[in-house]
C-alpha positions as CSV (number, residue, x, y, z in Angstrom):
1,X,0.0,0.0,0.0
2,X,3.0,2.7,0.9
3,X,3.9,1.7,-3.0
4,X,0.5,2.5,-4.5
5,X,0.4,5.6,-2.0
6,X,3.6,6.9,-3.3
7,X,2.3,6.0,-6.8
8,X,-0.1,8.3,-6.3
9,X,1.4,10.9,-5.2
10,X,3.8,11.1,-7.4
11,X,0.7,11.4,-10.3
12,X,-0.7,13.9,-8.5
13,X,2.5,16.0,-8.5
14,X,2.8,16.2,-11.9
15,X,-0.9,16.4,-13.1
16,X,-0.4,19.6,-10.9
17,X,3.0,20.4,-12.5
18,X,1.7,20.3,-15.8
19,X,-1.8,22.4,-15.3
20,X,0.9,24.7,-14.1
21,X,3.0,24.9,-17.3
22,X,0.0,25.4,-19.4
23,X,-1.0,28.5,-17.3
24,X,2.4,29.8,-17.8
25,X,2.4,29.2,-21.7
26,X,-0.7,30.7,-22.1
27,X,0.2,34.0,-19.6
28,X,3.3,34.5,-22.4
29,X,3.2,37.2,-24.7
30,X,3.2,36.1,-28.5
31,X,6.2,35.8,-30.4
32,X,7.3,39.1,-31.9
33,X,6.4,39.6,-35.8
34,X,9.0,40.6,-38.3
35,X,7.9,44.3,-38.5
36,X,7.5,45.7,-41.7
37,X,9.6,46.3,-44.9
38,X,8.8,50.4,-44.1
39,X,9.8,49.9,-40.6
40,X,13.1,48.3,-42.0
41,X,13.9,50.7,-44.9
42,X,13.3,53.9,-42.6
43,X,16.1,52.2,-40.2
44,X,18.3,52.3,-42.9
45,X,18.0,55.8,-43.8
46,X,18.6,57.0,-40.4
47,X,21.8,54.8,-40.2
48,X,22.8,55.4,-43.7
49,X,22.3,59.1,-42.8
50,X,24.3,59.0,-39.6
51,X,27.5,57.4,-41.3
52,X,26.8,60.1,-44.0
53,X,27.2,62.8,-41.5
54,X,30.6,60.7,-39.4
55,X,32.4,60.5,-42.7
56,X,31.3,64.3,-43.7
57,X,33.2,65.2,-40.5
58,X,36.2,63.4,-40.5
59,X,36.4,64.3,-44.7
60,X,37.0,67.5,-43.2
61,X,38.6,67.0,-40.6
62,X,41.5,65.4,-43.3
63,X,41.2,68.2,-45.5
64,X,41.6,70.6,-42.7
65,X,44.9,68.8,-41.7
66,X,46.3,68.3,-45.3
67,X,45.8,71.6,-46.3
68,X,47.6,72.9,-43.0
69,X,50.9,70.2,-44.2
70,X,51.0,71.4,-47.8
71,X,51.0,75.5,-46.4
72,X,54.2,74.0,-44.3
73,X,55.5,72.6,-47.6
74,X,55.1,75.4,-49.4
75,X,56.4,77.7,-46.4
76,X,60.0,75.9,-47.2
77,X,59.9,75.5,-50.2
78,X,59.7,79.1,-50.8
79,X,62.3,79.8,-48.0
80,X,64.9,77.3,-50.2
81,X,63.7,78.2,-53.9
82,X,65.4,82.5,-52.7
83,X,68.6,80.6,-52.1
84,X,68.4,78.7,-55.0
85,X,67.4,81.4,-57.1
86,X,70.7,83.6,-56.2
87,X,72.7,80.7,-56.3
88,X,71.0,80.0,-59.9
89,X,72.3,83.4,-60.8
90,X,75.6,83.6,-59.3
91,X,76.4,80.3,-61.7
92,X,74.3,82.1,-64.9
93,X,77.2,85.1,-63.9
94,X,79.9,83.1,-64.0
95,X,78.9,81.2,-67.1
96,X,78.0,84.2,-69.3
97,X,81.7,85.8,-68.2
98,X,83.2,82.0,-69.1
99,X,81.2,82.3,-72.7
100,X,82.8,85.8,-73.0
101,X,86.5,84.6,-72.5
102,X,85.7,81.9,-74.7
103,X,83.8,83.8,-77.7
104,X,86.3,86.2,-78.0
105,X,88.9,85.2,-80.5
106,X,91.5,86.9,-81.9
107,X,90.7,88.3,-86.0
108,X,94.0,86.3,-87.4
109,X,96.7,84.0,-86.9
110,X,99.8,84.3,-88.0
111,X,101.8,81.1,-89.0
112,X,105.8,81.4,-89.3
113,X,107.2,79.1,-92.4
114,X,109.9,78.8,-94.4
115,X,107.4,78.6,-97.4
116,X,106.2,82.6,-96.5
117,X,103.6,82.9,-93.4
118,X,100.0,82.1,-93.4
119,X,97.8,83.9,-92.7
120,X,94.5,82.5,-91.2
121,X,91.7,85.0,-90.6
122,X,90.5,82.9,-87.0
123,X,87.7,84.7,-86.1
124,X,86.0,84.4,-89.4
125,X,86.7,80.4,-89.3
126,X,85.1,80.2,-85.5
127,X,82.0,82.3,-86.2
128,X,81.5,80.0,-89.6
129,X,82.8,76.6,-88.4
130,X,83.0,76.6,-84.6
131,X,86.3,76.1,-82.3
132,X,85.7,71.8,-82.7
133,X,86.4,71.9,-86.4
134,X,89.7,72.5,-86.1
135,X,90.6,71.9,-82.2
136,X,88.5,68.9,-82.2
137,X,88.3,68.2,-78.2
138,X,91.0,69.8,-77.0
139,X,90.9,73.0,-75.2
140,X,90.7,76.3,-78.1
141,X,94.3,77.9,-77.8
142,X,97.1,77.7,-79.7
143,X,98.2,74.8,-81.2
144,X,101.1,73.0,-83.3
145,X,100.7,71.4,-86.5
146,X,103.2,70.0,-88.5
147,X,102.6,70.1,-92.1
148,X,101.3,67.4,-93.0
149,X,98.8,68.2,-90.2
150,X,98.4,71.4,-91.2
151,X,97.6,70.1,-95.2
152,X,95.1,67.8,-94.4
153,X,93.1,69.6,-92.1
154,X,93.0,73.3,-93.7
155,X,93.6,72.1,-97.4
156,X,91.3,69.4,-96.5
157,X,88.4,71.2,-95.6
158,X,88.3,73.7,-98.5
159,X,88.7,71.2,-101.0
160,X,85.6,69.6,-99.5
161,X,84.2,72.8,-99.1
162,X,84.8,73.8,-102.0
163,X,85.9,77.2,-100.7
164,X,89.1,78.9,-99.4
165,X,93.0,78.6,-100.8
166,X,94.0,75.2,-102.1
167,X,97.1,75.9,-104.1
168,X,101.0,76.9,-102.2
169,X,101.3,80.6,-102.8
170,X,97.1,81.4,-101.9
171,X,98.2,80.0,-98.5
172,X,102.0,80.6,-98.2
173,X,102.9,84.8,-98.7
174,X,106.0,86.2,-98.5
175,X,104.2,89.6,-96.6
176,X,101.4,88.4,-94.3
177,X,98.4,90.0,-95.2
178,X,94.8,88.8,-94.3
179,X,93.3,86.4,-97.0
180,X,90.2,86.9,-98.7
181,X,87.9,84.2,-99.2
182,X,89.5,82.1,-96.4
C-alpha cells in the first residue's frame, strides 16, 4: 500500500506540475512579428544618414589637416627656392663671363714658315665653323701642326668645301696680309 500511496502521489505532483505549465504558456506574450519592410527601410536611412554625417566630418577634418601640411611645404619651399634662385644666378654670372672669354677670338693667326707665313683669318673660321672643327676636343688655344697636319686639315676642308686657298702661294705669302675668301 506505501507503494500504490507513493504512486499516487507522485501522479498527482505532476498532473499539478503540468496544469501549471499550461498557465504559464498561455500567460506568455506572443512571439514578436518581423515588422514591416517600411519599418526596415526607414532604419536604414537614419543609419545610412548618420554614417553620411561621421564621414562628412572626419572628410574635413582630413582636408583641414592636409591643407595645413602642404602650407608647411610650401612655407620651405619658398624659403629654399630664394637661395636657389641667387645661387642659380651667381652660376648664370659666371657662365655668361666663361662664354665671354671663350667667344672672344683673336681676327688672325699668324703662322711662321719657311714657305712665307700664313695667314688665317681665325675669327672668321670660329663664327663660320666653330672652335671643334679644327681643335677637335681639346681646349681652343694655340696649337702646333706639323705640315702634314696642317695640309690635311685646312687644305682638307676647303677642298671639300669647295671654298678657301687650295694651291702653295694662296696660302703661303712672303708679306702676311689677311686672306680673302679664307
Amino acid at each position: 500500500m506505501k507503494k500504490n500511496l507513493c504512486i499516487a502521489m507522485m501522479m498527482a505532483t505532476l498532473v499539478l506540475w503540468g496544469c501549471s505549465q499550461e498557465k504559464k504558456q498561455a500567460e506568455a506574450p506572443p512571439p514578436a512579428t518581423m515588422p514591416p519592410v517600411e519599418q526596415a527601410m526607414d532604419k536604414a536611412k537614419e543609419a545610412t544618414g548618420a554614417v553620411a554625417k561621421q564621414v562628412k566630418k572626419t572628410t574635413g577634418a582630413v582636408e583641414k589637416k592636409v591643407e595645413k601640411q602642404i602650407a608647411a611645404v610650401e612655407e620651405k619651399v619658398a624659403a629654399t627656392a630664394v637661395p636657389v634662385k641667387e645661387k642659380i644666378g651667381e652660376i648664370a654670372d659666371q657662365v655668361k663671363a666663361a662664354a665671354a672669354k671663350l667667344t672672344t677670338t683673336v681676327e688672325s693667326v699668324t703662322i711662321d714658315n719657311k714657305n712665307g707665313k700664313v695667314v688665317l683669318p681665325h675669327k672668321k673660321h670660329a663664327e663660320a665653323y666653330g672652335c671643334a672643327v679644327c681643335h677637335g676636343d681639346k681646349k681652343p688655344g694655340p696649337q702646333k701642326l706639323g705640315k702634314d697636319a696642317a695640309h690635311a686639315l685646312c687644305q682638307g676642308c676647303h677642298k671639300e668645301k669647295k671654298s678657301g686657298p687650295t694651291s702653295c702661294n694662296q696660302c703661303h705669302q712672303k708679306k702676311a696680309k689677311s686672306l680673302e675668301g679664307c
